[in-house]
N, C-alpha and C positions, 0 to 999 in steps of 0.2 A: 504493500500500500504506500509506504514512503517513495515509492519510487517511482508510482503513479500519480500521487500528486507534487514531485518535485517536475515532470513530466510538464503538469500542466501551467506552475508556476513558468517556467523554463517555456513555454510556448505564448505566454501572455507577454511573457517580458519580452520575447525577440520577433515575434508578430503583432502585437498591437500596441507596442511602446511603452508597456505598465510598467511601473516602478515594483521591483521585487514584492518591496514590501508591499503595496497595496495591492499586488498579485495575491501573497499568500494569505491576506486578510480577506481580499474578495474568496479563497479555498474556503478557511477559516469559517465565512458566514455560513457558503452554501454546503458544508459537508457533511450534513446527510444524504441532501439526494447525490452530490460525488461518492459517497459511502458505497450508496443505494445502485449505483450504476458501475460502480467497483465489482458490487458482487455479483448483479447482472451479466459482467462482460461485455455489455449489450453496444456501449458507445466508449472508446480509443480517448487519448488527454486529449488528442487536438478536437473533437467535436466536443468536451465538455468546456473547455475552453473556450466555443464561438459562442456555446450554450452562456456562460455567464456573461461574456460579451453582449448578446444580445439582452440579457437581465437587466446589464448596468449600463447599458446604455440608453434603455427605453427608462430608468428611474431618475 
């Protein structure tokens, strides 16, 4: 799991300019459903990554 969302941090910061830090705060918030889609297998770092993208940028 560490390594899945160091995955996602690491794709926020180098494709959409996020600052580490508020990469791993935005993880932070949403991690149940990253949790939840961990254990799914169902969606890869980079789709949950566009997934919070598109969270925080419509708020």
């Amino acid at each position: 799991m560490p390594a899945f969302t160091i995955s996602i941090i690491n794709y926020l910061a180098k494709y959409y300019y996020i600052n580490s830090d508020e990469a791993k705060e935005m993880v932070n918030d949403e991690w149940d459903y990253i949790e939840q889609e961990y254990i799914n297998g169902s969606n890869t770092p980079k789709d949950i990554a566009k997934y919070l993208i598109s969270l925080y940028m419509v708020a």
